[in-house]
C-alpha positions as CSV (number, residue, x, y, z in Angstrom):
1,X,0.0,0.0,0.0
2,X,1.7,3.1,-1.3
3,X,-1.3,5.1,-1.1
4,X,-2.2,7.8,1.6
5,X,-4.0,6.1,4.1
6,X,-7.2,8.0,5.0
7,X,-8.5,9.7,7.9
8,X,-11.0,7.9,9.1
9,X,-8.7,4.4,8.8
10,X,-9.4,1.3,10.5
11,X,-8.3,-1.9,10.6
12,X,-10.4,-4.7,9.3
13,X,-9.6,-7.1,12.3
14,X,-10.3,-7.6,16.0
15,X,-7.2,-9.8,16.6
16,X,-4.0,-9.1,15.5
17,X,-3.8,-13.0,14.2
18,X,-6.9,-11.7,11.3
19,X,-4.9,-8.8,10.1
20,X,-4.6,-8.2,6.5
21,X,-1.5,-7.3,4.6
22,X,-3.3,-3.8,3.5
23,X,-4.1,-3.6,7.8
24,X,-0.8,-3.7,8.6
25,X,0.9,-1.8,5.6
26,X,-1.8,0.9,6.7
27,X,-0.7,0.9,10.6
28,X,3.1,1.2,9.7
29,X,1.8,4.3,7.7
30,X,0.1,5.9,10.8
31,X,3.2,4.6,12.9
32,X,5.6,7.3,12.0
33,X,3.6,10.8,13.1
34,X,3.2,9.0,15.9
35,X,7.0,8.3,16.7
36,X,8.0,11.4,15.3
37,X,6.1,13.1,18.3
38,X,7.7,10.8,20.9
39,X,10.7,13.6,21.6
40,X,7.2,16.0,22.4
41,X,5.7,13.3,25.0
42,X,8.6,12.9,26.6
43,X,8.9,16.6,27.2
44,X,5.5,16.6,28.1
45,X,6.5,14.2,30.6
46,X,9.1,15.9,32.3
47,X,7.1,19.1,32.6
48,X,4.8,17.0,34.7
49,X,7.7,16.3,37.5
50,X,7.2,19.8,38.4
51,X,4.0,18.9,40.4
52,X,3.9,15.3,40.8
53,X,6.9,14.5,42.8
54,X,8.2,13.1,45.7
55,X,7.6,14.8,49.3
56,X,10.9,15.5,51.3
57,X,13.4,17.0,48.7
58,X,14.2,20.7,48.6
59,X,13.6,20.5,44.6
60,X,10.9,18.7,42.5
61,X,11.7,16.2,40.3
62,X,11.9,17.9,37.1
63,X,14.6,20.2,38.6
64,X,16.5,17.3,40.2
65,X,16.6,16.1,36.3
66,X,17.5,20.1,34.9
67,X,19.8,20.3,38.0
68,X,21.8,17.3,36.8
69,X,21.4,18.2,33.0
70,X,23.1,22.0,33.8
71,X,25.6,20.1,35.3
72,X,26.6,17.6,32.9
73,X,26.4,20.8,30.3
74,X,28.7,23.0,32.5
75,X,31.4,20.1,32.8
76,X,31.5,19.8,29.0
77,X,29.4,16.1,28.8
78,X,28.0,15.5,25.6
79,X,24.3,15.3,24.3
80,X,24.3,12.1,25.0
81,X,25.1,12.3,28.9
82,X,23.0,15.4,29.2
83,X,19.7,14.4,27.4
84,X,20.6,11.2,29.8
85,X,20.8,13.1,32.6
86,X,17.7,15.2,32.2
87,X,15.8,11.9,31.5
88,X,17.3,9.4,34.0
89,X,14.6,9.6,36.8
90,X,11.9,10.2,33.9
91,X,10.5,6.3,35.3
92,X,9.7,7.9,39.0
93,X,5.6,8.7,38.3
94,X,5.0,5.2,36.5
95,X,7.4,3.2,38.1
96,X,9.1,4.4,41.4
97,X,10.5,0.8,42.4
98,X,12.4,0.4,38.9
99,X,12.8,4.0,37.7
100,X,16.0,3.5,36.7
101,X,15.2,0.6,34.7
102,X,12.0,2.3,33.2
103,X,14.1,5.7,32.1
104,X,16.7,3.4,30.4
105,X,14.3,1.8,27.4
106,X,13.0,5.1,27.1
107,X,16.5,6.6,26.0
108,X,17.9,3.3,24.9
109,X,17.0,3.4,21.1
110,X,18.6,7.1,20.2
111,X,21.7,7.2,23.1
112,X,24.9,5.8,23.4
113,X,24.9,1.9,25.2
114,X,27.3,3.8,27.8
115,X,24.1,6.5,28.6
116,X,21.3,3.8,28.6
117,X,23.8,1.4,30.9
118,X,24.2,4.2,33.2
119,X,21.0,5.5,33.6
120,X,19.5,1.6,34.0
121,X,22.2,0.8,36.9
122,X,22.4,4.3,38.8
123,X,19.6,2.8,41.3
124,X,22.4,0.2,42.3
125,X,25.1,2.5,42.0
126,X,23.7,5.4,43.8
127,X,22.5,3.0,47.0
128,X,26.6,3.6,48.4
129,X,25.2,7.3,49.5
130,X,22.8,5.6,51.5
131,X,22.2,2.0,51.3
132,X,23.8,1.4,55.1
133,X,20.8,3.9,57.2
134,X,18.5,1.2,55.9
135,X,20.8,-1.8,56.6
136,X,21.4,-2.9,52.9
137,X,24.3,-3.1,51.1
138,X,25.9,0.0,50.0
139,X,28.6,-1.6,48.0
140,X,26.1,-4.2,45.5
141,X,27.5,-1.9,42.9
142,X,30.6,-3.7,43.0
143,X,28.5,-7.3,41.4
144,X,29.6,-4.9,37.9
145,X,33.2,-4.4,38.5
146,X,34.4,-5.7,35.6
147,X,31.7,-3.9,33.5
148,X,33.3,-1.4,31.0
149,X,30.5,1.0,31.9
150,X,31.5,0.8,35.9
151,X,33.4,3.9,36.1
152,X,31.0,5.7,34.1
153,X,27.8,5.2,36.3
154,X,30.1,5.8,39.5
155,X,30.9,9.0,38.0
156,X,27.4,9.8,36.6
157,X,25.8,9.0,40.3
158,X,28.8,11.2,41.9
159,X,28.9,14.4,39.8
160,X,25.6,14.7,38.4
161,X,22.8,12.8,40.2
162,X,23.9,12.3,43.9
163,X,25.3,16.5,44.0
164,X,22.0,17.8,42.4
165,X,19.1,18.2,45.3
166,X,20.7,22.3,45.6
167,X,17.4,24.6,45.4
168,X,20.6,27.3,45.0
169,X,21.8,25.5,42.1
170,X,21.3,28.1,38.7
171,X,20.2,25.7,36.5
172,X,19.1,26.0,33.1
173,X,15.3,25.1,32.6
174,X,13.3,22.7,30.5
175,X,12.8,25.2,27.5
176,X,16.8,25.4,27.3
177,X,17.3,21.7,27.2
178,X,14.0,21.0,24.3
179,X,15.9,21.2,21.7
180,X,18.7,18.7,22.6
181,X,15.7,16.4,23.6
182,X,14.1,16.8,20.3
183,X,17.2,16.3,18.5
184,X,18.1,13.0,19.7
185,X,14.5,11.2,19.7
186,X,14.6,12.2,16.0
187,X,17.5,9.9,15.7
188,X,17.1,6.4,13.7
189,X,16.2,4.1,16.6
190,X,19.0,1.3,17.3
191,X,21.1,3.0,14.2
192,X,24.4,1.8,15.4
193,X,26.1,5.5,14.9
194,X,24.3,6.7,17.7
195,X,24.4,3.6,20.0
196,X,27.7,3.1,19.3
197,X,28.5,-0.6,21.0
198,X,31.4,-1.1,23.3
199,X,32.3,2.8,23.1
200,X,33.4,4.4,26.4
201,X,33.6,8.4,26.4
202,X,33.2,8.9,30.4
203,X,32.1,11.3,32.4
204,X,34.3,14.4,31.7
205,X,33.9,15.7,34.9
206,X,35.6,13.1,36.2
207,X,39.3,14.4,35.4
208,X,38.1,17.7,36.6
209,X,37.3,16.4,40.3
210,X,40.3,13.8,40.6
């Protein structure tokens, strides 16, 4: 089906199993406004952080994740690092007990594998700034040692996410950062320039704080 698909489209079926060819040429039509609007919902997302968020912290959510962005930005991090900094507690609304993991298939697709690692493990990796006042091991970071992506998340959770719950903080807000959000959800999802397997850049702040 090479035609336009019209407007008031529907699929012929009621389970997937009946589909037609022309069904699913159709659907694969509608697909890709849909995907091409997925850098907007995420945005959309974010801005909700600002009033859903957990009790107790000095800052909301949403400028936990701008707090940490600004300061990926100001030690020179890449795109990368910084879209996966603004995004990594993204999961907290829909799924506080595996945030981490939830953030990381959202950025997976368009970020480096070194971003998306991070940003799945910094739960683990953050739990050595407090893991011991609930009697749980602050150390189970250390089960991915050997990981090429260690140093990275230890560095992450240290310079960007542990440091940035500062209401005194200037930090850059959501409107600054759209564009660089845009930008990388209109990446080919997977394509392997962007994912870049095996690739370690680091956390540039790193040298800076050594």
């Amino acid at each position: 089906m090479n035609d336009q698909v019209p407007e008031d489209f529907q699929v012929s079926f009621t389970e997937m199993k009946h589909g037609t060819r022309d069904d699913y040429l159709a659907l694969h039509q509608l697909e890709q406004p849909f995907l091409n609007q997925t850098g907007e919902r995420v945005l959309k997302e974010l801005a909700r952080q600002a009033d859903e968020t957990l009790a107790g912290y000095k800052i909301n959510r949403l400028e936990h994740g701008l707090q940490s962005a600004t300061r990926a930005l100001n030690d020179g991090a890449d795109i990368d690092w910084i879209v996966g900094a603004l995004l990594h507690d993204i999961g907290d609304g829909l799924a506080p007990q595996n945030h981490d993991k939830m953030a990381a298939e959202v950025i997976r697709p368009f970020v480096r594998n070194e971003v998306a690692w991070t940003v799945e493990h910094h739960g683990v990796f953050q739990m050595v700034y407090y893991a011991e006042h609930h009697g749980w091991d602050p150390e189970k970071r250390q089960a991915f040692r050997d990981h090429p992506f260690y140093q990275s998340c230890v560095d992450f959770c240290e310079c960007w996410d542990q440091s940035s719950f500062d209401p005194d903080y200037p930090m850059h807000d959501l409107d600054f950062f759209a564009p660089m959000v845009r930008e990388v959800f209109a990446r080919k999802a997977y394509d392997e320039a962007h994912v870049m397997p095996g690739v370690v850049v680091g956390v540039p702040s790193r040298a800076q704080r050594a």
